[in-house]
C-alpha positions, 0 to 999 in steps of 0.5 A, a space after each residue: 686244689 691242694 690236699 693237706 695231710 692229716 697227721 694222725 696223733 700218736 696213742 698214749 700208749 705208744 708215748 708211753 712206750 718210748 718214755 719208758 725204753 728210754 727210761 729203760 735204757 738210762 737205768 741200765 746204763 747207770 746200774 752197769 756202770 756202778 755194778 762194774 765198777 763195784 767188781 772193779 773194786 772187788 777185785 782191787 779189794 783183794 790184791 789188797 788183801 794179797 798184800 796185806 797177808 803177804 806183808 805179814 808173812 814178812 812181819 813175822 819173819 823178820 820178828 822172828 829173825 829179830 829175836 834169833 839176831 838177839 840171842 847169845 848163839 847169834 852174838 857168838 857165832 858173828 863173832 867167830 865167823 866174821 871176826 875169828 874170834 875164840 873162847 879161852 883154850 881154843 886155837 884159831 888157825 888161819 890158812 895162808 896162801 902159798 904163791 907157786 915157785 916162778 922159773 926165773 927163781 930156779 923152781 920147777 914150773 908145772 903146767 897149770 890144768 888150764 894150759 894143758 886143756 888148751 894144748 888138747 884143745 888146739 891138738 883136736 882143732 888141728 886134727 879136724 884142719 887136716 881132716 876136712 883140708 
């Protein structure tokens, strides 16, 4: 004859057990998540604040230059650099480029500081030739 097994029923203690590491576990999961990404907005927080605190340090900059930029001074002096303006008994005095005299005019030519560098360029290349040849 065959036997039959028996199963032996689990305790209540032990079902309890298993409910409540999965419970357990569960939990876990679910806090971590949130607490993560409560760090996450945290940190996202403080660029934030960065940025903020940033963009106000340019705020008052540009105030600032906004104000000097409505200032008589400021008027005056765009007028005299960029347009060559003067006040009454002034003198404005403009330099005016003077071209270099060519051969075909009959002038004398003086080499440029370029052209003798590379005549002293081309003597040392020379030099160095004859001493490895």
């Amino acid at each position: 004859m065959s036997q039959r097994e028996t199963r032996v029923p689990l305790p209540p203690a032990d079902i309890a057990t298993v409910l409540f590491c999965t419970a357990a576990v569960f939990f876990a999961l679910a806090f971590g998540g949130k607490a993560l990404e409560g760090y996450r907005l945290q940190r996202h927080n403080a660029q934030i604040e960065a940025q903020v605190t940033a963009l106000q340090a340019e705020t008052s900059e540009l105030n600032s230059r906004l104000q000097h930029v409505q200032t008589d001074a400021y008027v005056q002096e765009v007028a005299r650099e960029q347009y060559k303006w003067t006040e009454s008994g002034e003198t404005l005095i403009v330099p005016q480029y003077r071209p270099q005299p060519d051969a075909s005019q009959g002038g004398t030519v003086v080499p440029s500081s370029s052209a003798v560098g590379l005549s002293r360029w081309l003597q040392w290349v020379q030099r160095l030739k004859r001493l490895f040849d």
